[in-house]
Structure formats: structure tokens, C-alpha cells
C-alpha positions in Angstrom: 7.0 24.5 1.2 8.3 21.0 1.8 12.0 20.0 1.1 11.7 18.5 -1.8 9.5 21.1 -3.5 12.4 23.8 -2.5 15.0 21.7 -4.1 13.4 21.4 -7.3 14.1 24.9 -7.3 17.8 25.2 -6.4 16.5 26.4 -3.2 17.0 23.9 0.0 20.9 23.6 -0.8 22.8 22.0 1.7 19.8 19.7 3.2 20.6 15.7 2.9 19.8 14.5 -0.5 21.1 10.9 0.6 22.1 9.3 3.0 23.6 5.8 3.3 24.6 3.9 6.1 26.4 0.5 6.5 26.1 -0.6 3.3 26.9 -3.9 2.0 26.3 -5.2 -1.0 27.5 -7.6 -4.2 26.5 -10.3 -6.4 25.1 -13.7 -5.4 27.5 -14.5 -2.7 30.3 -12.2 -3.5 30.3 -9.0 -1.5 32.0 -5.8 -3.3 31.0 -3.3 -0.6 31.0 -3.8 3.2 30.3 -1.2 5.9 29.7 2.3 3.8 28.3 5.2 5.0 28.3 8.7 3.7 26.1 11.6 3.0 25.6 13.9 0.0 24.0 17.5 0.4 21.8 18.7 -2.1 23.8 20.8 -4.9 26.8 19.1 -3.6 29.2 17.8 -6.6 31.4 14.2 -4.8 33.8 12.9 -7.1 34.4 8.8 -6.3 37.8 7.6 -7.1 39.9 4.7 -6.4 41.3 1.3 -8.0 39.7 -0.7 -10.6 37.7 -3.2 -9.1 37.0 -1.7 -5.9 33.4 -1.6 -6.2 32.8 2.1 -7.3 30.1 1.2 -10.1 28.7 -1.7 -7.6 28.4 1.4 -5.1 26.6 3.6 -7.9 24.1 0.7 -9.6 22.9 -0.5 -5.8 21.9 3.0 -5.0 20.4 3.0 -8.3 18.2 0.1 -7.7 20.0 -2.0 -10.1 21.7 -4.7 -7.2 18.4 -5.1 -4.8 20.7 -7.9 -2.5 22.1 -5.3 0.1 21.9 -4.7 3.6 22.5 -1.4 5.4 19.9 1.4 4.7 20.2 4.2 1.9 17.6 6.8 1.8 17.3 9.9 -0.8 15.3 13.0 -0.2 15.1 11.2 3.0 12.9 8.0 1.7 14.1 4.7 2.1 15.0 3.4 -1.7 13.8 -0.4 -0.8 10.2 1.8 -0.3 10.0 2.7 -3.3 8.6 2.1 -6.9 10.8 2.3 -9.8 8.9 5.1 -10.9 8.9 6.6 -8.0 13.1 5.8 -7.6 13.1 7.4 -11.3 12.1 10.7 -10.5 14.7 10.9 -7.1 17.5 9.1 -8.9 19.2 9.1 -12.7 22.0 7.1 -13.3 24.0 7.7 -16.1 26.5 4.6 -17.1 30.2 4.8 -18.9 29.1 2.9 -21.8 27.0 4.3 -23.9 24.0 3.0 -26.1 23.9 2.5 -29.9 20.8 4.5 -30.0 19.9 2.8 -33.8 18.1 5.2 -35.3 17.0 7.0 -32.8 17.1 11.0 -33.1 18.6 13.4 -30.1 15.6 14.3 -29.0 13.9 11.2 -28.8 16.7 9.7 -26.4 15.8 12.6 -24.5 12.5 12.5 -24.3 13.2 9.1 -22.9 13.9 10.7 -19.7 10.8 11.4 -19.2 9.2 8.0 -18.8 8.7 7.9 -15.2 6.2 11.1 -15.3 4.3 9.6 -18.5 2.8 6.4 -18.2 2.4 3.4 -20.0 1.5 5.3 -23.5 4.9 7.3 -23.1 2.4 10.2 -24.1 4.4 14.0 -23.2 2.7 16.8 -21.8 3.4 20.0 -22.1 5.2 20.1 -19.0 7.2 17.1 -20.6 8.3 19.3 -23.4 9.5 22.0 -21.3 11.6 19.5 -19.5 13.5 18.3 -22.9 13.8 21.7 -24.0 15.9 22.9 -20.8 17.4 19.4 -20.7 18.8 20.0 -24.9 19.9 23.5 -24.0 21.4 22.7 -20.4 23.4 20.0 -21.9 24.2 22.1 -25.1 22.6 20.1 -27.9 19.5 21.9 -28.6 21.3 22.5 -32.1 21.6 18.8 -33.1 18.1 17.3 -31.3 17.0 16.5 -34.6 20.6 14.5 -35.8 20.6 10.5 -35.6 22.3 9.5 -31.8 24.1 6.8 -33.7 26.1 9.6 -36.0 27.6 11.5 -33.2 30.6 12.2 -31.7 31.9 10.3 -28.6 31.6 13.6 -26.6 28.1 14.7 -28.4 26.8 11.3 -27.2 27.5 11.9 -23.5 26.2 15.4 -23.7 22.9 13.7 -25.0 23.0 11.2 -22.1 23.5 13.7 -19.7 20.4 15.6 -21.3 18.7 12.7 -20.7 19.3 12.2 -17.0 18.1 15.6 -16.4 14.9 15.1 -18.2 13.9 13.0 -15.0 14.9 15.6 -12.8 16.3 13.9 -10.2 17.2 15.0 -6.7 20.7 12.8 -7.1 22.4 12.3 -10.1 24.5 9.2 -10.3 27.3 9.3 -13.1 29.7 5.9 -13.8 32.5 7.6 -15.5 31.1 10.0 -17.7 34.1 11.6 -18.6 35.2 8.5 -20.4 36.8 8.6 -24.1 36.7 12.0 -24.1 39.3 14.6 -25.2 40.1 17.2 -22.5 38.1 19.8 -24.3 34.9 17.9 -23.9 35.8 16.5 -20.3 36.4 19.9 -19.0 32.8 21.2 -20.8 31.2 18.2 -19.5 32.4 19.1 -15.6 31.1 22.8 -16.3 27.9 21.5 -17.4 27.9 19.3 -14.2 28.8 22.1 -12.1 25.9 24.6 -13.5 23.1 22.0 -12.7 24.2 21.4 -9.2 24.5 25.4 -8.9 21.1 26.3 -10.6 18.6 23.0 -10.0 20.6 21.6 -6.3 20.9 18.6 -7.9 23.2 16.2 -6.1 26.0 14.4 -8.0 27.7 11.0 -7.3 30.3 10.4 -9.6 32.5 8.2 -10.4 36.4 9.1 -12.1 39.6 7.7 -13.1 41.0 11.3 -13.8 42.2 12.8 -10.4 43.0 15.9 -12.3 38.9 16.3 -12.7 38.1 15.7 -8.9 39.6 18.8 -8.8 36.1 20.2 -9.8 34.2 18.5 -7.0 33.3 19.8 -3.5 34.2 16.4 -2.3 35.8 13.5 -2.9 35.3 9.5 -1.5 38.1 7.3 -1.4 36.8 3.6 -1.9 39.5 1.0 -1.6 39.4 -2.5 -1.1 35.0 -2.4 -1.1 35.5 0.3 1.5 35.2 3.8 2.2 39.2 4.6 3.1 38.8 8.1 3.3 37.2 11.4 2.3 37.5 15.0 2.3 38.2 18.5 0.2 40.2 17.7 -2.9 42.3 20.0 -0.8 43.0 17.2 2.0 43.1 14.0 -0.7 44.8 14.8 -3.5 48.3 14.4 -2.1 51.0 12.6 -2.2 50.6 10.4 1.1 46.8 9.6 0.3 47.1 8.9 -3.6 49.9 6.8 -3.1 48.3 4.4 0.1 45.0 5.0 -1.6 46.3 3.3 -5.0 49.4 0.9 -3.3 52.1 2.7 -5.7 55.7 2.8 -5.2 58.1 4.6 -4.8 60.2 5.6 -8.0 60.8 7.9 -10.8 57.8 7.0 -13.0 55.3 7.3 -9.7 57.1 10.6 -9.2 56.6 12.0 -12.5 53.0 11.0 -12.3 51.8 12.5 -9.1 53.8 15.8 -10.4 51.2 16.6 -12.9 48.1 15.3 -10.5 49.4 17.5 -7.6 50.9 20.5 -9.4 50.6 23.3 -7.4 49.7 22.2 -4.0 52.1 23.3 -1.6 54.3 21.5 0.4 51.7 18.7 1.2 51.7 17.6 -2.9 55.1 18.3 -3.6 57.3 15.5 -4.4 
């Protein structure tokens, strides 16, 4: 059985699901990004963090197709993205964006089903193989219980989950996610990581995604470090979240408030985190 086949299946963890290398990339004649390379394994959860305007969500929409004008090369499941058909792109990669649609009137399951437009045409007709998919995707993301409920009546946190249920419904190989954990209270943000956590465990679905909340990188295998439209540094949250890195990594200084900070980001961590 071929890679991808396995993968589908949870099985195949730890193979490449992408790969990029040298990557530059922008708008018009403004470059974001120069010189990135990394590599995601397939069930592997990599938390993104860094300074506003770095180009973390310009690093997420060019992998997503969205910013064609790049050099370098970035290949998923081992295919070269430029290769590919957005169909084709839709069923590898999901991408899942910090602001979220109005919806109209739109029920749950609809936006859902949505998900499912790279497997069904022009007509947008669902098989039953289609249906299976939105039922697993409204009872991974835990709103099976509201699929029928207008998407523009929900919650903040109800909304993402309904998103999220929607970029599994394409079941992708690498899931791409801009801040997902964005106007959320910490009850939802910490459900939302779990949810995260039990689709890379159970489907080997890579995750790319992008925080502001160093306390949640805590819940990834690894993090990226971009700085500056560069990759500054990566690792276990083990070897970045400390003092040295988070400071250089976000140009704070030294003082009381900075201290105070860091405290509650680094709590527990040894000697390495203390401050």
C-alpha cells in the first residue's frame, strides 16, 4: 500500500508530509519570507510563533496556494504544490484562517459539507462516502449536536469548532491553521488543541499552525521560530520556550513587566526558564 493510502489511515506516521525548501515569497515586489526550509512528519502537531508581521500567515496562505509568486520548492505527500490542480491541492491541504465567515444563513452542516467540494464536482452532489465524511467531521469536531443550528447564531468558539469540522471534511494530509485559537476563552482554546491533538493521533494528519499564545505551543511536538521573514530557530517546546530564545526571538527587554510575563509562559521549567 502506497504512502498516501497508509496515511489516510493514521498508519505511515512519521513519513514527510511536506517539505519546503528555500522559500521565498511576498506580494508584488515586497518579499515577507526569504530562505525557509523545514519539514513536517505526518501526525506531527508544529506550532508557528513569532512577532506580528513577520510573515507567519504569508508562510501559511503560500503553502496553501493562495500567494502563487514564490520561489524555492514546497512539496506535500511528496508532490510539488506548483504541479498541482486546486482540486487536487484541496484534498492534500486545508487551510483554516483566524477570521471567520458570516455564514448568512447557512446551517452547521451545510458549512460542513462544504468541505467536501474538491471530491464532488461541479454539481456539489454528496455521495454516500461524502456523508460519512461530515458525519466523522461533526462528531470529531464535537458539533454533531448543533449541525442543524444557523452558523451565524453561534458562539465564537462553536464557530471554530465548525470550521475546523470543515477542514477535515477534505481530509487533508496537512492541515494549515492561521490562529485558530483566536477570541477564545481558555476553556474552548484548550478543547480546541485536544481536538487538534486527537486528529493528528488517529487520522496522521499533519498540522501547521500558527499562535500568539506560547502557553498553547506547549501542546505541539514542535515549534518554528519565524522572525524578521525568517526561520530563526526551531525545536521541542522544551529547547524554545525559554527565557534566552523568547526574549531574542521577540526583542523584549529587560525589566519588571518582561519578568513578570515570561514567569507565567515559562512556569515550571527548570533552571533554563527561570527568571
Amino acid at each position: 500500500m502506497d504512502d498516501v493510502k497508509k496515511a489516510k489511515r493514521g498508519e505511515g506516521l512519521g513519513l514527510k508530509a511536506i517539505e519546503v525548501r528555500k522559500l521565498c515569497s511576498g506580494y508584488g515586489q515586497r518579499r515577507i519570507l526569504s530562505d525557509i526550509s523545514f519539514s513536517i512528519k505526518r501526525g506531527e502537531r508544529v506550532a508557528l510563533i513569532g512577532p506580528n508581521g513577520t510573515g507567519k500567515s504569508t508562510l501559511l496562505k503560500t503553502i496553501a496556494g493562495m500567494i502563487p509568486d514564490h520561489t524555492g520548492e514546497i512539496s506535500v505527500s511528496g508532490k510539488d504544490v506548483r504541479s498541482l490542480t486546486d482540486n487536487e491541492r484541496a484534498k492534500l491541504i486545508s487551510l483554516m484562517l483566524s477570521k471567520v465567515p458570516s455564514g448568512e444563513w447557512m446551517t452547521v452542516r451545510e458549512i460542513v459539507e462544504n468541505g467536501r467540494y474538491p471530491y464532488t464536482g461541479k454539481f456539489g452532489i454528496l455521495s454516500d462516502k461524502d456523508r460519512d465524511a461530515v458525519e466523522y467531521s461533526l462528531k470529531t469536531a464535537d458539533v454533531k449536536d448543533i449541525a442543524e443550528k444557523f452558523f451565524k447564531t453561534l458562539s465564537d468558539g462553536q464557530k471554530q469548532r465548525v470550521m475546523f469540522a470543515r477542514a477535515v471534511c477534505q481530509e487533508p494530509e496537512l492541515m494549515l491553521l492561521d490562529e485558530p485559537t483566536s477570541f477564545l476563552d481558555i476553556k474552548y482554546k484548550t478543547e480546541f488543541m485536544g481536538l487538534i491533538e486527537g486528529l493528528a493521533k488517529t487520522k496522521g494528519t499533519a498540522m501547521l499552525m500558527s499562535l500568539h499564545e506560547l502557553y498553547l505551543a506547549e501542546y505541539a511536538d514542535r515549534i518554528l521560530c519565524i522572525k524578521d521573514g525568517r526561520l530563526f530557530t526551531e525545536g521541542s517546546p522544551e529547547d524554545i520556550l525559554k527565557k534566552d530564545i523568547i526574549m531574542k526571538l521577540y526583542d523584549l527587554k529587560e525589566g519588571e513587566q518582561t519578568d513578570r510575563f515570561l514567569k507565567g509562559v515559562l512556569r515550571g521549567r527548570g533552571a533554563a526558564g527561570e527568571i
